[in-house]
C-alpha positions as CSV (number, residue, x, y, z in Angstrom):
1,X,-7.5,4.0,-30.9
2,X,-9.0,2.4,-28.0
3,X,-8.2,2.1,-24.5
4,X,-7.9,-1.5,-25.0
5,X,-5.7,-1.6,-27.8
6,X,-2.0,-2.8,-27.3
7,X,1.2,-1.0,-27.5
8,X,4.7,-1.9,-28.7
9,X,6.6,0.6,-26.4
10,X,9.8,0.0,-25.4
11,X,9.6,1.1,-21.5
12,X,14.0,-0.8,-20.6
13,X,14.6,3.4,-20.4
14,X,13.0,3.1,-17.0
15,X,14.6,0.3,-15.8
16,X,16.5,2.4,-13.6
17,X,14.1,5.1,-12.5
18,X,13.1,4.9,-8.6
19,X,9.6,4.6,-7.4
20,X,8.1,4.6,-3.7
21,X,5.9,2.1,-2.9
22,X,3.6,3.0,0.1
23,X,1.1,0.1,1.9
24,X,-1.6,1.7,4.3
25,X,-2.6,-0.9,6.4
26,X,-5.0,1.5,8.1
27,X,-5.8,5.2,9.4
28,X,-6.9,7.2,12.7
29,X,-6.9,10.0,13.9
30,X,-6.4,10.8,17.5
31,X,-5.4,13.5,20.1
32,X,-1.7,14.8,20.3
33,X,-2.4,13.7,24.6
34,X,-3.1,9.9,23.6
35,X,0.2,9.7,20.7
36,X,2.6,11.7,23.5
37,X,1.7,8.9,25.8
38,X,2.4,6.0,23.8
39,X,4.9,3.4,25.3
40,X,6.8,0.2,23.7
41,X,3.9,-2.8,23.6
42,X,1.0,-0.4,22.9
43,X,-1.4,-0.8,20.5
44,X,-2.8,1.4,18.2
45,X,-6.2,0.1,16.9
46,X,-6.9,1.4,13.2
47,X,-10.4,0.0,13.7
48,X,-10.3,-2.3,10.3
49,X,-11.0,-5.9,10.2
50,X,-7.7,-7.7,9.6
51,X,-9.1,-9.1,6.0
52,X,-9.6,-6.2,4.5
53,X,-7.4,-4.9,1.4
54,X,-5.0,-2.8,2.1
55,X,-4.5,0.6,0.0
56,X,-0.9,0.1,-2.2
57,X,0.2,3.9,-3.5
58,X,2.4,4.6,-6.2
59,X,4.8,8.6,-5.4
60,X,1.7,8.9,-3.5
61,X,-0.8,8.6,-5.6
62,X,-3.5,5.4,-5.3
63,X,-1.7,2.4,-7.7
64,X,-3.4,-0.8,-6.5
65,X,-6.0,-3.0,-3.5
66,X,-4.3,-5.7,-2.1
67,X,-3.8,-8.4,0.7
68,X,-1.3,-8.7,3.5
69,X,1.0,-12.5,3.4
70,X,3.6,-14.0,5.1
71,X,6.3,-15.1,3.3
72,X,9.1,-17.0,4.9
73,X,8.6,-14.6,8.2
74,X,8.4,-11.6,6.2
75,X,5.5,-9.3,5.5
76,X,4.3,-8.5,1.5
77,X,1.3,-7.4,-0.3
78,X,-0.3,-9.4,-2.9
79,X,-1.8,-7.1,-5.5
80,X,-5.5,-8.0,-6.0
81,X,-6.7,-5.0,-7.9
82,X,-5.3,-2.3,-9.6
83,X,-6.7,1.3,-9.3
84,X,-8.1,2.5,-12.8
């Protein structure tokens, strides 16, 4: 068998089954000092340009690339690669 080749598995059993989605948008690190003094209208720059892929994980383990939209004034991801 190859990697390639197709399956006819029946997967409706995990209809049901719950799965967290995590979207990492970016990542710093800083001194316990600068997050204690964070106020309402702050900004926290995570030093990334803003049209880079964001990292998409699957129970916390790396599923997918993909890019921030706007969708009827709500955030999404579109999934542009998958990890593999």
């Amino acid at each position: 068998m190859t990697d390639n080749e197709n399956f006819d598995i029946d997967l409706r059993f995990l209809a049901d089954v719950n799965l967290n989605i995590t979207v990492e948008i970016g990542k710093i690190t800083k001194l316990f000092k600068y997050i204690y003094n964070l106020k309402e209208g702050d900004i926290i720059d995570l030093k990334k340009p803003t049209e880079s892929l964001v990292d998409i994980y699957l129970n916390k383990e790396p599923f997918a690339q993909g890019e921030i939209v706007v969708i009827n004034e709500k955030y999404g991801v579109r999934i542009i690669s998958l990890a593999g």
